[in-house]
C-alpha positions as CSV (number, residue, x, y, z in Angstrom):
1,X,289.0,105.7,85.9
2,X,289.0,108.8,84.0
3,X,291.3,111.4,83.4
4,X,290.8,115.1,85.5
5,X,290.9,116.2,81.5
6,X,288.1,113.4,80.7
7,X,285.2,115.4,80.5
8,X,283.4,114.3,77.4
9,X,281.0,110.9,77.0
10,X,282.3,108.4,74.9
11,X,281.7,109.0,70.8
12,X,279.8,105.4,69.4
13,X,283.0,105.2,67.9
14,X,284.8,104.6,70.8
15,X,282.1,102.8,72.4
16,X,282.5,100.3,69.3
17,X,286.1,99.7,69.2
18,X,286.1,99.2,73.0
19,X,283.1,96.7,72.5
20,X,285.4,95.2,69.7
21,X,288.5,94.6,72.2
22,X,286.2,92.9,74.5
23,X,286.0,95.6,77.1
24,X,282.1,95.2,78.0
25,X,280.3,95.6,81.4
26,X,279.6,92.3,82.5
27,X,278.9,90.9,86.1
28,X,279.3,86.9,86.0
29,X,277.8,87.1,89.1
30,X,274.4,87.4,87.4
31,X,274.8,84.5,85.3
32,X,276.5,82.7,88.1
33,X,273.1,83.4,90.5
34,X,270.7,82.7,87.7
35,X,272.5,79.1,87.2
36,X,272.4,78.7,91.1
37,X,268.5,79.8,91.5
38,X,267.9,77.5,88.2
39,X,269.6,74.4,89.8
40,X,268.3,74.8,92.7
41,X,264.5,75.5,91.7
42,X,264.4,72.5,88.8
43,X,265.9,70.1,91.3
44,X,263.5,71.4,94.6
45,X,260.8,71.1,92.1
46,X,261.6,67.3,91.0
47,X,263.0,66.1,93.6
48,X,260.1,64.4,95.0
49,X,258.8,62.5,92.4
50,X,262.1,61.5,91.2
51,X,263.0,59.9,95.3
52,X,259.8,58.5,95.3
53,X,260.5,56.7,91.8
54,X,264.3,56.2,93.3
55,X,262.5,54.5,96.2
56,X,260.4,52.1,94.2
57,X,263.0,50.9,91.5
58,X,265.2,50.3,95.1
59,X,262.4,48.5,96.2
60,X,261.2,46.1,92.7
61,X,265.2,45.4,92.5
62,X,265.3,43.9,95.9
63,X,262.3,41.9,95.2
64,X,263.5,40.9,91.8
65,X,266.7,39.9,92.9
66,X,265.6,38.4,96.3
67,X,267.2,34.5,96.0
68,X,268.8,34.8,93.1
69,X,271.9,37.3,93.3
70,X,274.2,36.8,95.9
71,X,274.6,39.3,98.4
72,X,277.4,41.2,98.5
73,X,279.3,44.7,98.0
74,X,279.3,44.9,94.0
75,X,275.6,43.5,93.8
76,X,274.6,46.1,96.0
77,X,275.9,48.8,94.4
78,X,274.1,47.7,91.2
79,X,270.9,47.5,92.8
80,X,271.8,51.5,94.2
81,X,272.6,52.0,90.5
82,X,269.7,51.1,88.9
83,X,267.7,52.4,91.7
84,X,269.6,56.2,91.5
85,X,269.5,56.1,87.6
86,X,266.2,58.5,88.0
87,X,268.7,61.0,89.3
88,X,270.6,61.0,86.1
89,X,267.6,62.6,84.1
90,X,267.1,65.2,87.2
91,X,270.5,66.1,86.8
92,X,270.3,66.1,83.4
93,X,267.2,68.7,83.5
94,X,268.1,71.0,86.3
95,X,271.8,71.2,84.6
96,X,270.3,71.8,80.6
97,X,268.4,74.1,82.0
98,X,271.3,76.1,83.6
99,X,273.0,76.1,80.6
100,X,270.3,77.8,79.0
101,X,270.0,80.3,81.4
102,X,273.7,81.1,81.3
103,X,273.3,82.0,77.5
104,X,270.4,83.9,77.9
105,X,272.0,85.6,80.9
106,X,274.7,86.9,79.6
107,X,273.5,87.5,76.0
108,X,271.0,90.6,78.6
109,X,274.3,91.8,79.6
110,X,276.3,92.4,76.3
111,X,274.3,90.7,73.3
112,X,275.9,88.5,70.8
113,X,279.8,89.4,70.5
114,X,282.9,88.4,69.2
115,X,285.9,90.0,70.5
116,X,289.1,88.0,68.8
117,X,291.5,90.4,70.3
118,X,290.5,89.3,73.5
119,X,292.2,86.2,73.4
120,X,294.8,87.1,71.1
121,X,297.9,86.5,73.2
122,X,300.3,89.2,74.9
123,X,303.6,89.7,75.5
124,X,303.1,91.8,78.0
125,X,301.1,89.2,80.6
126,X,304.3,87.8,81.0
127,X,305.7,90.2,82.7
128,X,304.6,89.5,86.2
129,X,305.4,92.8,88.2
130,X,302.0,94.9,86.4
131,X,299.7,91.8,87.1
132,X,301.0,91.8,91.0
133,X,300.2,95.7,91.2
134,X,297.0,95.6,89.6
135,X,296.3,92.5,91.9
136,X,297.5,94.1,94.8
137,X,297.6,98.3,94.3
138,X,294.9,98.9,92.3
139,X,290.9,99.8,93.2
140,X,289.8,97.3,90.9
141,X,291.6,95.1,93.2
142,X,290.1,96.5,96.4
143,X,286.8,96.5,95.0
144,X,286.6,92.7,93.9
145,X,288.1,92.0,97.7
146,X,285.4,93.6,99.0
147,X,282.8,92.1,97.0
148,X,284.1,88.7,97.9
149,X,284.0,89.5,101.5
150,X,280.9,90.7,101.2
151,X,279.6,87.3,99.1
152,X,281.1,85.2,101.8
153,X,279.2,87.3,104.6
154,X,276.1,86.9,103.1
155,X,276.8,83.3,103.0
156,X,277.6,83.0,106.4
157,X,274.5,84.9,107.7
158,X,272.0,83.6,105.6
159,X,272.9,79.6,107.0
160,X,273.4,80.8,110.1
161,X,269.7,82.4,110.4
162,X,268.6,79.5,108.5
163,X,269.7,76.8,111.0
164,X,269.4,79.0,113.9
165,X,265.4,79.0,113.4
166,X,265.6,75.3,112.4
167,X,266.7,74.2,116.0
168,X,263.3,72.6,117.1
169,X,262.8,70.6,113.3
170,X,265.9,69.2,114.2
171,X,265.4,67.9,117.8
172,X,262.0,66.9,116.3
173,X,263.7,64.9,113.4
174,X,265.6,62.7,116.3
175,X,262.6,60.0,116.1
176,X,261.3,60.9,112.5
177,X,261.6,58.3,109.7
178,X,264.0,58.7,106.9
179,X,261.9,59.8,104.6
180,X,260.6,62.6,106.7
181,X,264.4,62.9,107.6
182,X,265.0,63.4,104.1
183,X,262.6,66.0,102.9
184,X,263.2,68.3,105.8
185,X,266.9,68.6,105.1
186,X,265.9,69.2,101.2
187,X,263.8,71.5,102.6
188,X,266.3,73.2,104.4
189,X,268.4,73.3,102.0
190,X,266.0,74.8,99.5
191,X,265.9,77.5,102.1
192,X,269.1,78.3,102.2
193,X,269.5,78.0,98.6
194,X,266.6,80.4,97.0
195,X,267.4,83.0,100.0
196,X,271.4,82.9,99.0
197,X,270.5,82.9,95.2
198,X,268.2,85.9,95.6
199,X,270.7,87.9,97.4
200,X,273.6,86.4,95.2
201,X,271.5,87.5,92.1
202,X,271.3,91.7,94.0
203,X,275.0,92.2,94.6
204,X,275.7,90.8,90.9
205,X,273.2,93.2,89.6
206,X,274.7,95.7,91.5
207,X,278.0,94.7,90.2
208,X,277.1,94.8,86.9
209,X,275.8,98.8,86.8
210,X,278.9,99.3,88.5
211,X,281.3,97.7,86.2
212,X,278.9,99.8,83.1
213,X,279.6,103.1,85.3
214,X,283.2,102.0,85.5
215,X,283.6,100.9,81.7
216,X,282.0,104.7,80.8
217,X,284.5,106.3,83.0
218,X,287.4,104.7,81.9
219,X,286.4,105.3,78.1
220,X,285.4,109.4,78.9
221,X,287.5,111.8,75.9
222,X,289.5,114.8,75.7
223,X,287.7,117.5,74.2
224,X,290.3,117.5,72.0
225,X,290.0,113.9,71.7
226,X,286.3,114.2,70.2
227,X,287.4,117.3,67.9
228,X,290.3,115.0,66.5
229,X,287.7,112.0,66.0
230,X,285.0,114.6,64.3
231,X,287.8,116.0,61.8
232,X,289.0,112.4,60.8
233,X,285.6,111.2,60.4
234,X,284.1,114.5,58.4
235,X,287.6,115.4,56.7
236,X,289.8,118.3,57.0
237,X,287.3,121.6,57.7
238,X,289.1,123.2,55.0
239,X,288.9,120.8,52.6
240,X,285.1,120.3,53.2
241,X,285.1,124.7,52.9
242,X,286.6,124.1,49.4
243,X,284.5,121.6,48.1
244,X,281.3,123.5,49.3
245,X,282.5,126.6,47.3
246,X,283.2,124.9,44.2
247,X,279.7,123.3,44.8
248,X,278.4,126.9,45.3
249,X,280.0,128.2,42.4
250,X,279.0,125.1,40.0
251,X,275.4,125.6,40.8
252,X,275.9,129.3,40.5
253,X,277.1,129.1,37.0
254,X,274.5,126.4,36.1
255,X,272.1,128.7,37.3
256,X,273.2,131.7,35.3
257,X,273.1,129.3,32.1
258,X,269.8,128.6,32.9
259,X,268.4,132.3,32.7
260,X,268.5,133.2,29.0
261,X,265.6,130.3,29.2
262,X,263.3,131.7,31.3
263,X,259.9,132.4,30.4
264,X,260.0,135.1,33.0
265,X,262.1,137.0,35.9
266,X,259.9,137.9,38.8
267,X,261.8,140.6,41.0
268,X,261.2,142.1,43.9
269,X,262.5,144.6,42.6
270,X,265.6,145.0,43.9
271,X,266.4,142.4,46.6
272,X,264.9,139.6,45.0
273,X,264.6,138.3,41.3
274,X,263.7,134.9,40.5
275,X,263.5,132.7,37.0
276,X,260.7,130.8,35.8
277,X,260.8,128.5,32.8
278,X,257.4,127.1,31.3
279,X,256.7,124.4,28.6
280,X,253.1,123.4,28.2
281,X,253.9,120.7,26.4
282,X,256.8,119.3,28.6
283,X,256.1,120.6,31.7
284,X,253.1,119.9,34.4
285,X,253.9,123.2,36.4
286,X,256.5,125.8,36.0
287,X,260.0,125.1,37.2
288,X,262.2,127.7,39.1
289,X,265.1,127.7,37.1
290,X,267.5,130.4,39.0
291,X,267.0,132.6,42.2
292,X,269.1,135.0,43.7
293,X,269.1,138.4,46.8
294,X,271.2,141.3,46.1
295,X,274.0,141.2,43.8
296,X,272.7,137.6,42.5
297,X,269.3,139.5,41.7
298,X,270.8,142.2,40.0
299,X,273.0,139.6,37.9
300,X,270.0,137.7,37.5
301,X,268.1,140.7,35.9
302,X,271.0,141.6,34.1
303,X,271.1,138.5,31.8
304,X,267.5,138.7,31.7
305,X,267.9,141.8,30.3
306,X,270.8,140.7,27.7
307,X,268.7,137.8,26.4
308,X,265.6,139.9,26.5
309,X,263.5,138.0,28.7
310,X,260.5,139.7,30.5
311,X,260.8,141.1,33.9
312,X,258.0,141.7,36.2
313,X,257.6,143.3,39.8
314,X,255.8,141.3,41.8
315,X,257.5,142.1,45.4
316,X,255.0,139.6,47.3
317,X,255.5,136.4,44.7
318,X,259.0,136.8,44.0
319,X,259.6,136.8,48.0
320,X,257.2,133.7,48.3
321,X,258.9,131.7,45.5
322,X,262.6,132.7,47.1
323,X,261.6,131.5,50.4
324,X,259.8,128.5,49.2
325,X,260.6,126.8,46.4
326,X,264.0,125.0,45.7
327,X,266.1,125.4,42.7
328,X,264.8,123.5,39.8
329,X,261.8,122.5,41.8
330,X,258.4,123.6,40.1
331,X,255.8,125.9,41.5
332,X,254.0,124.6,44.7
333,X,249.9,124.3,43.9
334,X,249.7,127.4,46.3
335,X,251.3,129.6,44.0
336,X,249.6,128.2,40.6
337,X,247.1,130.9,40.7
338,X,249.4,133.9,40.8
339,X,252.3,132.5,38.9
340,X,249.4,132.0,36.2
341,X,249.1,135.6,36.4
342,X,252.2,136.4,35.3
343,X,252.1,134.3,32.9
344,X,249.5,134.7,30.9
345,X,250.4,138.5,31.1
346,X,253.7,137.9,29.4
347,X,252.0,135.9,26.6
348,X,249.5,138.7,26.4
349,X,252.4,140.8,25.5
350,X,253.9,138.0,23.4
351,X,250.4,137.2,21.9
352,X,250.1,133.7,22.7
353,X,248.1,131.9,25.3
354,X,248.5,129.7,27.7
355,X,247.8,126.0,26.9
C-alpha cells in the first residue's frame, strides 16, 4: 500500500515500467470461472446426444461381437472403449473451448504482454524468512485467506441447498431406470455447477478491481517523485530557460534584419509598430516581416527610420495585425482591404501602383 507521503496518481511512466515488470491487476479467478462455466455449459449441452450415441455403439458392439469374441475382462473393456470413444470428441470440444476462453479471458484483464523480468530469476527468493512473512504477516496474506475461505463457503452452501431441495428426486430415483438415473444426476450436477460458476465468476470480478485498486495504491508518487520524473523527462528548467532565450534572441535579431525590407511600418504609434514586406511578383499577400510593443516598437521604428522606410499610424491595424498574425505569416483575407490601403498610399507617395 501506499506511503502516508503517496499522494500523487501514478505518471504513465510509472504505469509502464510497472506493466513492464509484470506487476498488472489480474484475478485468475475470472479466467478460472470462465473455464469452469465453459466446461461445464459445452459438456451439459452435448452430453445427451453424445450418451445416446455412447449407448448405441455399446449396443451395435454387443451385437457385432455376440458369438464371436469370447467373453471376458479385456474384451469388455474394448467393447466400453469403442462404445465411450464419443466422449473423447466431447472432451475434446468442452476443453478447446476452455482454452479459448482462458486466452480471451485474460487478454480483458491486461491485453497482450511480455514481462521477461518476471521470470528472470532472483537471489533474493532464496532466502526463505521474507517469503514466510509475507505468507504469514502480511495483508496480502490475510486477504487471499479470506478469499479462499470465502470460495470454500460458497461451495459448501451452494451443494448443500442444491441437494437439500433435491431430497424427493432422489427417493423418486430408487425405482427409476438408469438412464433416467443418469440424466437427473447430470442434471444435478449442472445445477451445482452453473450456480458455483456464476458466483465463482462475482468474487473473481471483485478480486480483480481490487487487486487494480491495490496495484494504483502501491504505485501512488511523492510529489517530489513526479517533479523529479517531469525534470528528467523535459530537461533541466534552466537549461530549457537558456535555450528559450537564445531562441528569443535569434528570432529577435532575424527580425530586426528583416526591417530595412519592409515595404512599410504600421505603428500604433507608440505601443505598437509592425513590418510589412510586399512583392507583387513573388508574393500572393503581404507578409509580416517583424513586430514588436514598447521598446521592440520604438527599435522597430528606429531602423525603419535609418533605412528610410515609410511609417504610417494606423492605431486600429497595427493592433489587429500584432494580435493576429504570426511572424512571417502573410496578411489574413480580413485585413486585405485595409492593408491595401496603406499600401497603395505609400506607392502614391513613391509613384508606383499596385500590381
Amino acid at each position: 500500500m501506499a506511503r502516508p507521503e503517496q499522494t500523487e496518481k501514478a505518471t504513465p511512466k510509472r504505469q509502464g515500467e510497472a506493466r513492464q515488470r509484470g506487476q498488472i491487476p489480474r484475478s485468475p479467478d475470472v479466467a478460472g470461472s470462465l473455464i469452469f462455466l465453459t466446461i461445464i455449459i459445452a459438456l451439459h449441452l452435448t452430453f445427451v446426444p453424445t450418451f445416446q450415441l455412447a449407448e448405441h455403439s455399446f449396443a451395435v458392439a454387443i451385437q457385432t461381437a455376440n458369438g464371436r469374441v469370447p467373453v471376458n475382462i479385456r474384451s469388455t473393456w474394448g467393447l466400453f472403449a469403442r462404445s465411450f470413444a464419443a466422449y473423447v470428441a466431447l472432451m475434446g470440444v468442452a476443453f478447446g473451448g476452455a482454452v479459448v476462453i482462458a486466452i480471451v479471458a485474460n487478454l480483458l484483464q491486461f491485453g497482450f504482454l511480455f514481462a521477461p523480468k518476471k521470470i528472470q530469476p532472483k537471489f533474493g527468493v532464496l532466502n526463505p524468512i521474507p517469503g514466510l512473512k509475507r505468507m504469514f504477516f502480511s495483508v496480502q496474506a490475510l486477504v487471499q485467506l479470506g478469499k479462499q475461505l470465502a470460495k470454500i463457503t460458497v461451495v459448501f452452501v451452494i451443494v448443500f441447498m442444491q441437494l437439500h431441495d433435491q431430497i424427493p428426486t432422489f427417493y423418486s430415483l430408487a425405482h427409476a431406470s438408469p438412464y433416467d438415473l443418469v440424466m437427473s444426476v447430470e442434471g444435478m450436477a449442472y445445477g451445482i455447477g452453473i450456480r458455483f460458476g456464476v458466483l465463482f465468476f462475482v468474487v473473481g470480478m471483485a478480486d480483480y478491481f481490487y487487486e487494480r485498486y491495490r496495484l494504483a495504491q502501491s504505485l501512488k508518487m511523492t510529489k517530489t517523485e513526479v517533479k523529479d520524473e517531469h525534470r528528467q523527462q523535459e530537461g533541466n528548467p534552466e537549461m530549457r530557460q537558456a535555450v528559450k532565450q537564445r531562441q528569443r534572441a535569434s528570432a529577435r535579431k532575424r527580425m530586426m534584419a528583416a526591417v530595412p525590407r519592409a515595404t512599410v511600418v504600421v505603428t500604433n504609434p507608440t505601443h505598437f509598430a509592425v513590418a510589412l514586406e510586399w512583392d507583387e511578383i513573388t508574393m500572393d499577400a503581404p507578409v509580416l516581416t517583424a513586430k514588436g510593443a514598447d521598446l521592440m516598437a520604438r527599435r522597430i521604428r528606429e531602423l525603419a527610420r535609418e533605412h528610410n522606410v515609410p511609417i504610417m499610424e494606423n492605431p486600429p491595424l497595427a493592433r489587429a495585425l500584432y494580435d493576429k498574425v504570426e511572424l512571417d505569416s502573410p496578411v489574413p483575407p480580413n485585413l486585405y482591404a485595409a492593408v491595401a490601403q496603406v499600401i497603395a498610399f505609400i506607392y502614391k507617395l513613391k509613384n508606383r501602383t499596385i500590381a
